[in-house]
C-alpha positions as CSV (number, residue, x, y, z in Angstrom):
1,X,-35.7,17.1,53.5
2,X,-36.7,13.5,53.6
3,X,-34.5,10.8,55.6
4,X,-32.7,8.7,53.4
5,X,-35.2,5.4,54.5
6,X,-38.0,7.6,53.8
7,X,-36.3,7.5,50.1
8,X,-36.0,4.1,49.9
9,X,-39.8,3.2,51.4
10,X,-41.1,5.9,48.5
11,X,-39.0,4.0,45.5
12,X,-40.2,0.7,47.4
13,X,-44.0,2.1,47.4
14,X,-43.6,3.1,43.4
15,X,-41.7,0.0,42.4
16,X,-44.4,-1.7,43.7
17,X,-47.4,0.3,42.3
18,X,-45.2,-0.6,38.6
19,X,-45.4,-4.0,38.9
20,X,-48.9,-4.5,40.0
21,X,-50.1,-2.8,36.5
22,X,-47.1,-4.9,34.8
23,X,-48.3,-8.7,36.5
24,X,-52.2,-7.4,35.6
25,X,-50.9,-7.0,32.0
26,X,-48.7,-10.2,31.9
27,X,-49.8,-12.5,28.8
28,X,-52.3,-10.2,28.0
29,X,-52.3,-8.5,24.5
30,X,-50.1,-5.4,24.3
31,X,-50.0,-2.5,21.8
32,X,-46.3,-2.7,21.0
33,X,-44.4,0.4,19.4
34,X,-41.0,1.3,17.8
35,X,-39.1,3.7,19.5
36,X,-36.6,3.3,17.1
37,X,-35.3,-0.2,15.0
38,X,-35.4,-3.2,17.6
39,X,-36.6,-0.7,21.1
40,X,-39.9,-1.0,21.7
41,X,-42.7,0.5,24.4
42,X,-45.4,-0.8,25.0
43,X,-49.3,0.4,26.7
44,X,-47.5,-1.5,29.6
45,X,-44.2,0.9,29.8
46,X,-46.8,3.4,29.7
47,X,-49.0,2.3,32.5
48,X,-46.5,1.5,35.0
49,X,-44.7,4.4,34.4
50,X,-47.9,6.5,34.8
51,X,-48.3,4.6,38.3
52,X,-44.9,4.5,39.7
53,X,-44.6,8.6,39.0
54,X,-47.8,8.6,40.7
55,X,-46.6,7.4,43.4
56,X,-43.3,9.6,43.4
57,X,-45.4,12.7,43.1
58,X,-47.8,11.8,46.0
59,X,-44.7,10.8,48.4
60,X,-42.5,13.9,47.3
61,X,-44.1,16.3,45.5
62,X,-42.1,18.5,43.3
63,X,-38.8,16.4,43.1
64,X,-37.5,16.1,39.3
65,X,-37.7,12.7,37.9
66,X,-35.9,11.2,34.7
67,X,-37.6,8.1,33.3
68,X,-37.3,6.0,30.4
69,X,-40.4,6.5,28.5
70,X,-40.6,10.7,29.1
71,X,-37.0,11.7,29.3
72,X,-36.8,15.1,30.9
73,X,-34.1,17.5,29.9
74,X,-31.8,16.9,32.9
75,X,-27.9,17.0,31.6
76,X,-25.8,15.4,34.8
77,X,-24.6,19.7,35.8
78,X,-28.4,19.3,36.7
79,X,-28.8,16.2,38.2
80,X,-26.1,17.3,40.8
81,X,-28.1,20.3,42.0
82,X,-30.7,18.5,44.0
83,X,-32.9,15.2,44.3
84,X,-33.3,13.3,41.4
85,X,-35.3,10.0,40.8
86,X,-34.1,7.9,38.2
87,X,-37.2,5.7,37.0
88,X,-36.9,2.4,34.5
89,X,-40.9,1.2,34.5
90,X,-40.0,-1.9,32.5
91,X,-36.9,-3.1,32.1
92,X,-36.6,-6.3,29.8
93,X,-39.7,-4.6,27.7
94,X,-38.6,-7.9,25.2
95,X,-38.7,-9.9,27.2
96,X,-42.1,-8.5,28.7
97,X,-43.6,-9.0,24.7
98,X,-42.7,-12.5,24.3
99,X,-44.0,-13.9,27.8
100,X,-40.0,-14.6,28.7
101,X,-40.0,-14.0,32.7
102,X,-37.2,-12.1,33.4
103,X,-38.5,-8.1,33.7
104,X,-38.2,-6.0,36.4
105,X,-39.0,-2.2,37.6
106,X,-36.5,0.2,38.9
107,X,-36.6,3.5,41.3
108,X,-33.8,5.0,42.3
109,X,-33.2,8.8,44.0
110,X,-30.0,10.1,42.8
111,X,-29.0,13.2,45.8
112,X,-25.7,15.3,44.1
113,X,-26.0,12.7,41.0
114,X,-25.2,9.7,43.4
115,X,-27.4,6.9,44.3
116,X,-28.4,6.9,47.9
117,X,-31.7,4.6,47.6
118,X,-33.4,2.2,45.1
119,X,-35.0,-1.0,44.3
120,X,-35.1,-3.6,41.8
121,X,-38.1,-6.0,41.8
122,X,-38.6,-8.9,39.8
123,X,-41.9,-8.7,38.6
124,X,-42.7,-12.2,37.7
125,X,-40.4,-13.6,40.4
126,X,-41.5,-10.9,43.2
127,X,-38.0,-10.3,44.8
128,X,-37.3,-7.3,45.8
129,X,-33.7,-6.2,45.8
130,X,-33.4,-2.9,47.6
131,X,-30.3,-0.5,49.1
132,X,-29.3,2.2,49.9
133,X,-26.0,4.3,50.7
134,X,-23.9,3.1,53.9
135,X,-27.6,0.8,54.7
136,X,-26.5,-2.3,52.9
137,X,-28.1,-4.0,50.0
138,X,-30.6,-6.5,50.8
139,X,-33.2,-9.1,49.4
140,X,-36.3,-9.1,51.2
141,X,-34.9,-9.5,54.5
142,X,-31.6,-11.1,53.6
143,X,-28.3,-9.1,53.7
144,X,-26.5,-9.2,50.3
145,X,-22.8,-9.8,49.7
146,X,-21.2,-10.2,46.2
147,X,-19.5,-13.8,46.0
148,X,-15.9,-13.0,46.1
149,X,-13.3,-14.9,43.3
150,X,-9.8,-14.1,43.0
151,X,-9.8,-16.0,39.6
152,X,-12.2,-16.2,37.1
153,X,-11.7,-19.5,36.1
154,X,-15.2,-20.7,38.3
155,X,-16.8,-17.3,37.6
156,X,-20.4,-16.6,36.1
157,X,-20.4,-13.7,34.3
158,X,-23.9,-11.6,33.1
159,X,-23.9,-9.2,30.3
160,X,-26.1,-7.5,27.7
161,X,-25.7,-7.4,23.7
162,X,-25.5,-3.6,22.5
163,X,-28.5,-3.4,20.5
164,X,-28.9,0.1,20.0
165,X,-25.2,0.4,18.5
166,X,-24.7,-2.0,16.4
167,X,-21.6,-0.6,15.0
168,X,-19.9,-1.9,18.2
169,X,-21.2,-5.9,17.6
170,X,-17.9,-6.8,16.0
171,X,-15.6,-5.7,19.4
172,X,-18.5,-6.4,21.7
173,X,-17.8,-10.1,19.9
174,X,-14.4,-10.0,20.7
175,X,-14.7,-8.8,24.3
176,X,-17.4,-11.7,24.9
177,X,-14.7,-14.4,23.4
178,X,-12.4,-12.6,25.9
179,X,-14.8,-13.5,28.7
180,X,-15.8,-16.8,27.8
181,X,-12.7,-18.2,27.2
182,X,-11.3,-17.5,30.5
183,X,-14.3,-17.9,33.0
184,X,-16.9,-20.4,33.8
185,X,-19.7,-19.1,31.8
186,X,-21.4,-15.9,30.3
187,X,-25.0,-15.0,30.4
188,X,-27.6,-12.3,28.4
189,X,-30.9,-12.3,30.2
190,X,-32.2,-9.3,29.0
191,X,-32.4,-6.7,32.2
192,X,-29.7,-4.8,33.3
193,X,-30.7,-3.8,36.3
194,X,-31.4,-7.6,37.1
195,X,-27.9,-8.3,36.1
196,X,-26.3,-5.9,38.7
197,X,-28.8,-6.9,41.2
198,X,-27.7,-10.5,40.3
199,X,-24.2,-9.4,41.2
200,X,-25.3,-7.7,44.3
201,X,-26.9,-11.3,45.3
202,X,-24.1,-13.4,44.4
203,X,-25.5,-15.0,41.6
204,X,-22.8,-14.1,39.2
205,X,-19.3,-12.9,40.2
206,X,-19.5,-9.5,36.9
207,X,-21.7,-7.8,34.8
208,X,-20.7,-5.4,31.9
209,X,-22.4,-3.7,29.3
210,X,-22.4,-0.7,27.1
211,X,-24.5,1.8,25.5
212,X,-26.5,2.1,28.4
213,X,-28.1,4.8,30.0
214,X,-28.8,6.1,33.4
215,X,-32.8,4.3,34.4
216,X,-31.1,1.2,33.2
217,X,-28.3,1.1,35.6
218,X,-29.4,3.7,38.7
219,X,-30.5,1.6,41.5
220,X,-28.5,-1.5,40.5
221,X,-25.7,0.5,41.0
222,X,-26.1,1.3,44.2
223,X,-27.1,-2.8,45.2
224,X,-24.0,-3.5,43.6
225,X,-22.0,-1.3,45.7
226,X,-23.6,-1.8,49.0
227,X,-23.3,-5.4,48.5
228,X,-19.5,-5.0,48.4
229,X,-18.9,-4.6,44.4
230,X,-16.7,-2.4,42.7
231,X,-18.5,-0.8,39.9
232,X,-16.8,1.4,37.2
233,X,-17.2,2.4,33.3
234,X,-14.7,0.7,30.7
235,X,-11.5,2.8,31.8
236,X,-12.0,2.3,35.2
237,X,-13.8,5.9,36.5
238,X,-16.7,6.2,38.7
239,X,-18.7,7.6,35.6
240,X,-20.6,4.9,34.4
241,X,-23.9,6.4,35.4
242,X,-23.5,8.8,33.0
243,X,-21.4,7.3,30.3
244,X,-23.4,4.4,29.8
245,X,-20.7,2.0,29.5
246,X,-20.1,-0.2,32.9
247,X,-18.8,-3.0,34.6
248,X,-19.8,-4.2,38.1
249,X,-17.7,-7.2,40.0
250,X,-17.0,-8.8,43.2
251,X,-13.4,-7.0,44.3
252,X,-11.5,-9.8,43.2
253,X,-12.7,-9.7,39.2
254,X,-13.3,-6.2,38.9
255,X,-9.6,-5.6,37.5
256,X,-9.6,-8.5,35.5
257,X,-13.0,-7.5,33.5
258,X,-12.4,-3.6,33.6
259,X,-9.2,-4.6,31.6
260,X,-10.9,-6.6,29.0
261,X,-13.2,-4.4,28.3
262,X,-10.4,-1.1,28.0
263,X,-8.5,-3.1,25.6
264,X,-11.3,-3.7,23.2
265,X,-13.0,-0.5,23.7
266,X,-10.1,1.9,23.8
267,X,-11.8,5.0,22.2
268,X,-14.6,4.7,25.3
């Protein structure tokens, strides 16, 4: 069984290989598709998800993977029985269309449905936010720590619209208000993972979103967590991986933000 830096070298190897073929791509023209009313893929999804499973499958032959753009048929029961890499080979594919630079790639190994290593890199930027379990969460060769509040009054919070569900705009609405009116600020950038690797870094105090699922959020978990954040779903379990809906704080916010977002989503 590989070591667990042996995990995190292979996700850094195959997050990597994705963003070569995504900054080769960058500006060029792309054939974009619907995957279903405002979520696209595009021929560069395709290709640097074609080399970062490459890469996987070269490094450890064999081992399941679940990626955005060819779901396999893993229900979480599965997931738990044995390695598991957890593969987002875009994330921010808008972003990616319309030349905005804020996309990233992300590899994570789940081992009994847990992250234990992973990476986020910024493809335009090239940072490369990587952890894993009990090794800290670092930034090329910089230790991360969350920036700690006890109040959010000075807080930056990051967080993404839920546009696969739109059903859920009007509370989503009403949960931002919440947020906005009692912190410093509140941002959509666009990437998820980026947001919770943003967190991990200190460069805003909470992230939440919903409707999310498990490529999105995998490795920037894990960054979050090493890093010192507390990361939950809506109600405050340790089952956002899998239920899509999530918030991720430095300790001192978490409570505050978990609470906002139970009281306008009380049926999560």
């Amino acid at each position: 069984m590989p070591t667990t830096s042996e995990y995190l070298q292979g996700a850094r190897a195959a997050a990597q290989a994705g963003a070569r073929v995504l900054r080769q791509r960058w500006g060029q023209h792309l054939q974009v598709h619907d995957k279903q009313r405002f979520d696209f893929v595009t021929d560069a999804d395709l290709a640097s998800e074609k080399a970062v499973l490459e890469t996987i499958n070269r490094l450890f032959p064999g081992q399941a993977v679940l990626s955005e753009e060819t779901p396999a048929d893993l229900a979480q029961a599965q997931a738990m029985q044995g390695p598991l890499w957890v593969v987002d080979p875009l994330d921010g594919t808008t972003n990616y269309i319309h030349g905005f630079p804020h996309v990233a790639v992300s590899v994570a190994l789940l081992e009994g449905g847990v992250p234990l290593a992973g990476v986020v890199l910024d493809v335009t930027k090239d940072e490369e936010f990587a952890a894993s379990r009990g090794g800290g969460a670092w930034l090329g060769e910089r230790r991360l720590t969350v920036a700690d509040m006890p109040a959010p009054e000075k807080a930056l919070l990051l967080t993404g619209f839920p546009f696969r569900h739109k059903q859920w705009l009007d509370p989503y609405m009403e949960l931002f208000r919440d947020v906005f009116l009692e912190s410093a600020g509140a941002r959509r950038a666009g990437s998820a993972a980026l947001d919770l690797a943003y967190v991990a870094a200190g460069r805003g105090q909470g992230f939440w979103e919903l409707g999310l699922k498990p490529w999105d959020m995998a490795a920037g978990i894990l960054l979050a967590e090493e890093a010192g954040g507390v990361v939950s779903d809506f109600h405050g379990t340790d089952q956002a991986l899998w239920r899509g809906d999530i918030v991720a704080a430095c300790p001192g916010l978490h409570g505050w933000l978990q609470g906002l977002c139970a009281r306008r989503f009380p049926e999560f």
